[in-house]
DOGU-475471 format. One record per residue (C-alpha): x, y, z; residue number from 1; residue in one letter. Coordinates in Angstrom, 1 decimal. Each point is the difference from the previous one (the first is absolute). Last residue first. Example, Ala and Ser with C-alpha at 12.3 -4.5 7.8 and 13.67 -1.06 7.14 Angstrom:
((13.7, -1.1, 7.1), 2, S)
((-1.4, -3.4, 0.7), 1, A)
***
This chain:
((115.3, 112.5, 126.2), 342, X)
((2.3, -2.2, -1.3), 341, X)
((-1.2, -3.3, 1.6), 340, X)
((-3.2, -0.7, -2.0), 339, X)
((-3.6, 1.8, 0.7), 338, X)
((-1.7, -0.8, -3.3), 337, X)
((-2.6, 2.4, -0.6), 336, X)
((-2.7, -1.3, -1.9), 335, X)
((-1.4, 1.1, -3.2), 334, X)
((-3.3, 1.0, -1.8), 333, X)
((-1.7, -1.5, -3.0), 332, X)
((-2.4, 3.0, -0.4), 331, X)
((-2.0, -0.4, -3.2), 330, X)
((-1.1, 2.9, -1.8), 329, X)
((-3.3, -0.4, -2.7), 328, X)
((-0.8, 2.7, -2.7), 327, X)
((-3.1, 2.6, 0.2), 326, X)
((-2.1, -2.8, -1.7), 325, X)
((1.2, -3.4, -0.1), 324, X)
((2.0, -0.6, -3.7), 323, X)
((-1.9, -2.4, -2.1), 322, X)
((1.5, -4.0, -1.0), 321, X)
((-0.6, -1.1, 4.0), 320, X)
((1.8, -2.3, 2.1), 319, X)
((2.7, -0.3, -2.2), 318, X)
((1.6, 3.7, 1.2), 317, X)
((-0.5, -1.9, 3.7), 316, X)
((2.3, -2.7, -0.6), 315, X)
((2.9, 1.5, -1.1), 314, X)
((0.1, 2.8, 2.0), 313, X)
((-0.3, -2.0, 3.6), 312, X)
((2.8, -2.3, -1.9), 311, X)
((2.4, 3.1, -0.8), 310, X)
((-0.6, 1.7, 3.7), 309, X)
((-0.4, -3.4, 2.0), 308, X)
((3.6, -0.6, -1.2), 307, X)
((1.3, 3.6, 0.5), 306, X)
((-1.3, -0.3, 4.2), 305, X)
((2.3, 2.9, 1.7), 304, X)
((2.5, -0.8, 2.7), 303, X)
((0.8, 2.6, 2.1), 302, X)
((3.4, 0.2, 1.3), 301, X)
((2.1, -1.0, 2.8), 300, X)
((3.0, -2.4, -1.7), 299, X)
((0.8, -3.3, 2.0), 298, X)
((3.1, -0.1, 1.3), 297, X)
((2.5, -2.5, -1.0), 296, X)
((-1.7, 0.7, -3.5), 295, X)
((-3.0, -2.0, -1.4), 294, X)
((-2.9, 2.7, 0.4), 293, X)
((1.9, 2.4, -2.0), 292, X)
((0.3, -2.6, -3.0), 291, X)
((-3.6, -0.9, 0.2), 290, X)
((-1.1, 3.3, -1.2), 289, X)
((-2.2, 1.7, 2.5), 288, X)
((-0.6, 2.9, -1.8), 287, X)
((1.2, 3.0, 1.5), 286, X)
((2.9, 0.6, 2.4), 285, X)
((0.9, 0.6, 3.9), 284, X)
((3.2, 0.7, 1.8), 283, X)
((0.9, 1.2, 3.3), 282, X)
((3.7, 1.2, 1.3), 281, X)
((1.8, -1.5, 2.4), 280, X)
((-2.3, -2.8, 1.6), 279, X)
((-2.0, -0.4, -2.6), 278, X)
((2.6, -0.9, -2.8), 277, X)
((3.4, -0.4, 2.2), 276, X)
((2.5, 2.6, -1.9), 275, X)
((3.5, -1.1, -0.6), 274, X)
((0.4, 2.2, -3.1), 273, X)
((0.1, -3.4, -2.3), 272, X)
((-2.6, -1.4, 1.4), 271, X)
((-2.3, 3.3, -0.1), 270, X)
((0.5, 0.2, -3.5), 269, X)
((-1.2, -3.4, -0.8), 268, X)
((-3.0, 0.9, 1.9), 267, X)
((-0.4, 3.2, -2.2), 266, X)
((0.0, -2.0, -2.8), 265, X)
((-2.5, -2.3, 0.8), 264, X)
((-2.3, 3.5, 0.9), 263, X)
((0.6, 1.1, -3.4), 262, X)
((-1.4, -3.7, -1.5), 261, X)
((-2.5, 0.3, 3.0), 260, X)
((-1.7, 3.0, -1.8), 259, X)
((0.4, 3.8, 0.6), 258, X)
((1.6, -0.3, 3.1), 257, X)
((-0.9, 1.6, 3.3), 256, X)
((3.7, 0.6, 2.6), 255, X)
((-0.6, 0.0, 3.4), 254, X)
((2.5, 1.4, 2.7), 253, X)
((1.4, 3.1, -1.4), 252, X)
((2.9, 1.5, 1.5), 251, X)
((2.9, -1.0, -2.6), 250, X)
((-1.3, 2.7, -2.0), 249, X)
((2.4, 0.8, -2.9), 248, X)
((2.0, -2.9, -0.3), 247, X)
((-3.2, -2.0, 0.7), 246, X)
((-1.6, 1.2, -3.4), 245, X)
((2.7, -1.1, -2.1), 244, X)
((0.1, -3.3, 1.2), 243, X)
((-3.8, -0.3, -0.2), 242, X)
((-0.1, 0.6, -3.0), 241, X)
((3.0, -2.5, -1.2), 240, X)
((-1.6, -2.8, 1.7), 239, X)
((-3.2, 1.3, -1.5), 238, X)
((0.8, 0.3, -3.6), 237, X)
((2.1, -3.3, 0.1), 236, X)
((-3.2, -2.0, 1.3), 235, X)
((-1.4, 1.8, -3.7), 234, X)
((-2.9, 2.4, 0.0), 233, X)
((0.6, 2.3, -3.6), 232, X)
((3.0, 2.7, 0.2), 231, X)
((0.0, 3.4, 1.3), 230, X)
((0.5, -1.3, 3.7), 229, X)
((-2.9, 1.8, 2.1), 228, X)
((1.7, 1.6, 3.4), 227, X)
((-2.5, 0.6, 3.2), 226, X)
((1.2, 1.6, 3.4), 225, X)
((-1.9, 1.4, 2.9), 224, X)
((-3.3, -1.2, -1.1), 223, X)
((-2.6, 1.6, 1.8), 222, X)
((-2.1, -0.3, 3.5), 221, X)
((-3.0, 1.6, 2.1), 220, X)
((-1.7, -3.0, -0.4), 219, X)
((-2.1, 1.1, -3.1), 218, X)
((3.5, 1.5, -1.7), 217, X)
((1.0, -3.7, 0.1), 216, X)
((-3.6, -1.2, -1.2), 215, X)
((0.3, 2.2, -3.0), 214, X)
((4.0, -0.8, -0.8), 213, X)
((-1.0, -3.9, 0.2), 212, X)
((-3.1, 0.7, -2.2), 211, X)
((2.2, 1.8, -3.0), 210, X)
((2.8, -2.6, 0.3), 209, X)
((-2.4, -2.4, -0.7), 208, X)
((-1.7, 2.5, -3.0), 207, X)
((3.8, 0.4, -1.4), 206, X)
((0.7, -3.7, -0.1), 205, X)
((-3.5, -0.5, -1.8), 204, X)
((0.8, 2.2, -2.7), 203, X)
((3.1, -1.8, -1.1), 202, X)
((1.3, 0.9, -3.6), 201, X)
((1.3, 3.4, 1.5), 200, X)
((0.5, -1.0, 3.6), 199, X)
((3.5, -0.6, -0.2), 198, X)
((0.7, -2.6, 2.8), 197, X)
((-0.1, 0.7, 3.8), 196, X)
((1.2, 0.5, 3.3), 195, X)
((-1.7, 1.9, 2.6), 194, X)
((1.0, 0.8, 3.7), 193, X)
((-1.9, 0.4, 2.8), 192, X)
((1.3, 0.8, 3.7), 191, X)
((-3.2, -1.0, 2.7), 190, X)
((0.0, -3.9, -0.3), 189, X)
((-2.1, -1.0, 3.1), 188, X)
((-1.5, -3.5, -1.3), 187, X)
((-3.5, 2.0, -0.1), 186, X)
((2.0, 3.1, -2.2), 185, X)
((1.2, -3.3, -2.7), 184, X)
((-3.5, -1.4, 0.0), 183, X)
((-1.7, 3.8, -0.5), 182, X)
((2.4, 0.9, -2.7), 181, X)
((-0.2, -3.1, -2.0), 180, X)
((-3.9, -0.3, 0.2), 179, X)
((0.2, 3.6, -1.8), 178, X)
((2.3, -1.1, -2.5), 177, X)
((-2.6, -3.2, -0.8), 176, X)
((-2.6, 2.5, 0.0), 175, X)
((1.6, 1.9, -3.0), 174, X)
((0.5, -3.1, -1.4), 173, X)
((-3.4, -1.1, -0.2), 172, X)
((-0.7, -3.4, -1.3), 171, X)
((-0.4, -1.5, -3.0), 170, X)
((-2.6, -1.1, -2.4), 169, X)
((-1.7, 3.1, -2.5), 168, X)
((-2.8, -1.2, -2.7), 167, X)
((-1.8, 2.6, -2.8), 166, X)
((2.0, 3.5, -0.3), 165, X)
((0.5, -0.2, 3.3), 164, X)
((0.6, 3.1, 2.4), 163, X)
((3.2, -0.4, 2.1), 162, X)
((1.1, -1.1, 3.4), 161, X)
((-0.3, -3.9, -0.7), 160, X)
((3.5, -0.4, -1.0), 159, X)
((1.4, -3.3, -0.7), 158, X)
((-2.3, -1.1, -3.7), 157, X)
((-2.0, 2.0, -2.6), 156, X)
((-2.4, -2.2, -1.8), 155, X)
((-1.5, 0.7, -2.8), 154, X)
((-3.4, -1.8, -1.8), 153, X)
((-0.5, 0.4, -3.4), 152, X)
((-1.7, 3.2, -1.5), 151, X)
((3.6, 1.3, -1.5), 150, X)
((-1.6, 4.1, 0.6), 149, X)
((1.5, -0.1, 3.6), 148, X)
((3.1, -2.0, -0.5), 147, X)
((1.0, 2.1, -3.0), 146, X)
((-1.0, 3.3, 1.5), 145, X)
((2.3, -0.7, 2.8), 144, X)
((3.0, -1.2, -2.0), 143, X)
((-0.4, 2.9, -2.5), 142, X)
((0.2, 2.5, 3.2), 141, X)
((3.2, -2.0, 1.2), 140, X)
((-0.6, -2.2, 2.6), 139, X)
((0.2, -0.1, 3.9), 138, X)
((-2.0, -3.1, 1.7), 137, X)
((2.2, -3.0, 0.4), 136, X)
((0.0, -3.8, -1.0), 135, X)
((-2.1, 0.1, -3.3), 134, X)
((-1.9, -3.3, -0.8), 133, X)
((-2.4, 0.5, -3.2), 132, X)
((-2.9, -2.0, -0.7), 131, X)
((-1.3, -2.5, -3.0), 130, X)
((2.7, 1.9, -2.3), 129, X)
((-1.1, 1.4, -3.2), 128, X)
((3.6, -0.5, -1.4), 127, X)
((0.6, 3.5, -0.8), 126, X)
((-0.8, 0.7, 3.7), 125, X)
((3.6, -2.0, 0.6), 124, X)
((1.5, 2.9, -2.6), 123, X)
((-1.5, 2.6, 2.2), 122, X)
((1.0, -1.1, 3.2), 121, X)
((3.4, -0.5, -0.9), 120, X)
((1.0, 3.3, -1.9), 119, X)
((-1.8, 2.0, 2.9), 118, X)
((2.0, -1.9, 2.6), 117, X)
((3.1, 0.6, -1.6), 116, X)
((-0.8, 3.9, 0.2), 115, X)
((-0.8, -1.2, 3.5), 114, X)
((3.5, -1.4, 0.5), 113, X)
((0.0, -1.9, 3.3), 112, X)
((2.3, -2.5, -1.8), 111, X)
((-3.2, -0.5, -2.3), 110, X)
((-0.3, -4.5, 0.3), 109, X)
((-2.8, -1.3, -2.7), 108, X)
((-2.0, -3.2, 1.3), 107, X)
((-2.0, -1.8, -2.2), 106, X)
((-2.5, -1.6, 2.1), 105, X)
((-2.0, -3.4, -0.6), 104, X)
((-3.7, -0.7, 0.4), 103, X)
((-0.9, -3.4, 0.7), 102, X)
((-2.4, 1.0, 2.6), 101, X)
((1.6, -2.5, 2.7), 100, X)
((3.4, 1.5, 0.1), 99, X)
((-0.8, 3.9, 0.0), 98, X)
((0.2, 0.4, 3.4), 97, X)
((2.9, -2.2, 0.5), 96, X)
((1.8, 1.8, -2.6), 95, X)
((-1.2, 3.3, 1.4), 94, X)
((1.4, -0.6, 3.7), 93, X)
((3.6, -1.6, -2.1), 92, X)
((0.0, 3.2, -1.6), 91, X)
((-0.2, 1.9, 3.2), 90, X)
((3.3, -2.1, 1.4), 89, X)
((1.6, 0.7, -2.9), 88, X)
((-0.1, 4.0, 0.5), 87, X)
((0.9, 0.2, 3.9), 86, X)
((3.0, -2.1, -0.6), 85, X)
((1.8, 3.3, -2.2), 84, X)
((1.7, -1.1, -3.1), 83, X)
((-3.5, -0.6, -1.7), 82, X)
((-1.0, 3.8, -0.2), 81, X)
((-2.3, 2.5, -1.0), 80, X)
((-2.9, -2.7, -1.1), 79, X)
((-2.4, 0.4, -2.5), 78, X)
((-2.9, -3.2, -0.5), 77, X)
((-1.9, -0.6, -3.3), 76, X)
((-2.7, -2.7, 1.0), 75, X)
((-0.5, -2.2, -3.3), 74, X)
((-2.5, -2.2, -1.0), 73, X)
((-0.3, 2.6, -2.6), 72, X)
((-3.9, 1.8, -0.6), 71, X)
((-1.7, -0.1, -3.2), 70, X)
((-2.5, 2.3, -0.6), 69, X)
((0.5, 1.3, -3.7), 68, X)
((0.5, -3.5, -0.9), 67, X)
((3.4, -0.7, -1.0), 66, X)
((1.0, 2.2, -3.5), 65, X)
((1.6, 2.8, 2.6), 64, X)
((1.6, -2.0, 3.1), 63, X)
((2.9, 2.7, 0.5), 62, X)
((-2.4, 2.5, 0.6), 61, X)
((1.1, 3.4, 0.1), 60, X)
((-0.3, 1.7, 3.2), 59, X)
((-1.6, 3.8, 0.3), 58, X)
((0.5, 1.8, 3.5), 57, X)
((-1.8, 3.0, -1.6), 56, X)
((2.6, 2.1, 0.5), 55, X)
((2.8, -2.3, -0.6), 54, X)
((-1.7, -0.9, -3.6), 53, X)
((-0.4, 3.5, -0.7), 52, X)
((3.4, 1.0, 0.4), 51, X)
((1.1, -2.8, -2.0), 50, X)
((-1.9, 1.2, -2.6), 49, X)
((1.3, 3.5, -0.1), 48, X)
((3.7, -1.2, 0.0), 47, X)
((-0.2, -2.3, -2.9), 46, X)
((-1.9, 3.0, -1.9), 45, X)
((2.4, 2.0, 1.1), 44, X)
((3.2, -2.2, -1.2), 43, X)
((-1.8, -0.2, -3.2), 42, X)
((-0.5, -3.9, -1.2), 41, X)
((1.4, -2.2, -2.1), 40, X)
((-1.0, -3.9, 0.5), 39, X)
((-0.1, -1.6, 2.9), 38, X)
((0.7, 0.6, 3.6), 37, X)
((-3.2, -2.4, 1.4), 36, X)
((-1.5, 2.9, 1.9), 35, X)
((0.8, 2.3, -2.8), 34, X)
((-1.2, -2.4, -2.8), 33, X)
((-3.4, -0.3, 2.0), 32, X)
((-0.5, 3.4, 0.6), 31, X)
((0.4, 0.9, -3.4), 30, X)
((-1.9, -2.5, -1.7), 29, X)
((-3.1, 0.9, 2.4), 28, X)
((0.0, 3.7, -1.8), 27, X)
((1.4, 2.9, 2.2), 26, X)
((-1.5, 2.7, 2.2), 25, X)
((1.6, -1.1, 2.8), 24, X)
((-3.4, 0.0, 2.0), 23, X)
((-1.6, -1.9, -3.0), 22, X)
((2.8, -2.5, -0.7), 21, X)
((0.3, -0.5, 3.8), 20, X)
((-4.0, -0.8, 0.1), 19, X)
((0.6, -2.3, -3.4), 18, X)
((2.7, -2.4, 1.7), 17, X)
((-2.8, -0.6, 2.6), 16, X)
((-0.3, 0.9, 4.1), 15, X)
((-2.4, -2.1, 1.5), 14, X)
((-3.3, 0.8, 1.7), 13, X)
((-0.2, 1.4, 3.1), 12, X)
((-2.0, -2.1, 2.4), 11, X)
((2.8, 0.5, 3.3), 10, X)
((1.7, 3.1, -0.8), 9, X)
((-2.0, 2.1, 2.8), 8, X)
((-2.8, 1.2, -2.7), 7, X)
((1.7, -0.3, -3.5), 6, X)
((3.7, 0.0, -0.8), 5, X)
((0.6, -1.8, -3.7), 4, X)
((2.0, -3.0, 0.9), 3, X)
((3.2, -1.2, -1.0), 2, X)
((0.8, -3.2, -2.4), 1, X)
***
């Protein structure tokens, strides 16, 4: 169940069926039957109350008849993806971190969907979860309130740029864009070009972008060409990116990618057109996925630590049962791999 706001969230009391009755101005009966969508019921009425419960951040629980304390074994765990490698390899960081507590996640997946999100977090809530796992920091309103007023500890995972609402593990992106720059100006690369993914589900793409641009116009420099393919990061994406974007401006002499599974692509790209990675034109990803180090020639990128991430998370929202005052951030960091491309 939620939590009634008090003094900085962190001794409010929680949230009861009766306090939505009250604000909706409806009987217990009622609140109940629309949350469980029984029984007739006026379309405003059902409307009304589900207002309430989003504004208070309200969460039925599922475990109603155990004792009014009981806590799951469970660690509920949202994830945006499991077709991209970056994804698994934090949930492997959290299963190790969770191994020896016996505590087991249940892993929901949103397809960057933060409408999704909201329909995940709060039915894993339901379940009175021990902790809550949540890789990225943008939520809906509900979302937000939801994790704030839940009680349990939360940890937000791969970005440590933001606010926490209790536990944040990652690194900074907007730094990693800046370390991109200044690498790529120190190796005498002075014509930039961008090419990305669609940045609408992918917050921490734009922010890299965002510090390479900053540290460009720092040095006196700019981009001179960047395209974004409208569809999600793919190695296809980027070798057809790229493609596109040489046509146009054939003078550039180092190409930033959004991720290594763009920057892939854009190697491909380069065999095919003749072009000598490094030598010809200069290429450099994100991630340091293992398939861009095992090419011919090994990718230039920076190589960001998603294992530590999950199992750094893991084990520290065990440490404690109560949320550290004023929130927690954890800077995992990254390295910048040097490669051949670049």
């Amino acid at each position: 169940m939620g939590r009634l706001k008090g003094n900085g969230n962190l001794h409010a009391r929680p949230i009861t069926l009766s306090d939505v009755a009250q604000r909706a101005g409806v009987s217990e009966i009622t609140v109940s039957r629309v949350l469980r969508g029984v029984g007739p019921l006026a379309e405003g009425t059902r409307l009304r109350v589900m207002a309430v419960v989003e504004e208070m951040g309200y969460v039925p629980n599922r475990l109603a008849g155990t004792l009014a304390s009981a806590v799951s074994g469970l660690v509920g765990v949202s994830v945006p993806s499991l077709s991209n490698i970056v994804f698994p390899e934090v949930l492997r960081g959290i299963h190790a971190g969770l191994e020896a507590s016996g505590r087991q996640a249940v892993i929901g997946i949103t397809d960057y969907d933060l409408q999704a999100e909201e329909t995940l977090i709060g039915s894993l809530l339901a379940w009175k979860p021990a902790a809550m796992i949540v890789v990225g920091s943008d939520h809906t309103p509900v979302t937000s309130r939801r994790l704030r007023q839940s009680g349990i500890r939360v940890a937000e995972l791969m970005d440590c740029d933001v606010p926490p609402i209790d536990l944040v593990v990652g690194m900074s992106h907007k730094g990693a864009g800046q370390a991109t720059a200044r690498h790529l100006i120190a190796r005498g690369y002075r014509r930039f070009a961008y090419v990305g993914h669609d940045w609408t589900t992918d917050r921490r793409a734009r922010l890299r972008y965002e510090g390479l641009c900053e540290t460009l116009r720092e040095g006196g420099l700019g981009l001179v060409a960047e395209m974004l393919s409208s569809s999600v990061s793919s190695t296809e994406a980027g070798r057809a990116t790229l493609k596109s974007l040489l046509a146009t401006r054939p003078d550039v002499d180092v190409v930033v990618f959004s991720n290594d599974d763009m920057a892939v692509g854009g190697v491909f790209h380069c065999m095919t057109a003749g072009l000598r990675p490094r030598t010809d034109l200069g290429l450099f990803g994100f991630n340091g996925l293992e398939i861009g180090q095992s090419l011919p020639q090994p990718l230039s990128t920076i190589r960001s630590n998603r294992y530590l991430i999950g199992r750094l998370a893991a084990e520290k929202i065990l440490q404690r049962i109560d949320r550290p005052e004023g929130g927690e951030v954890i800077d995992t960091g990254f390295e910048i791999c040097e490669g051949e491309t670049a």
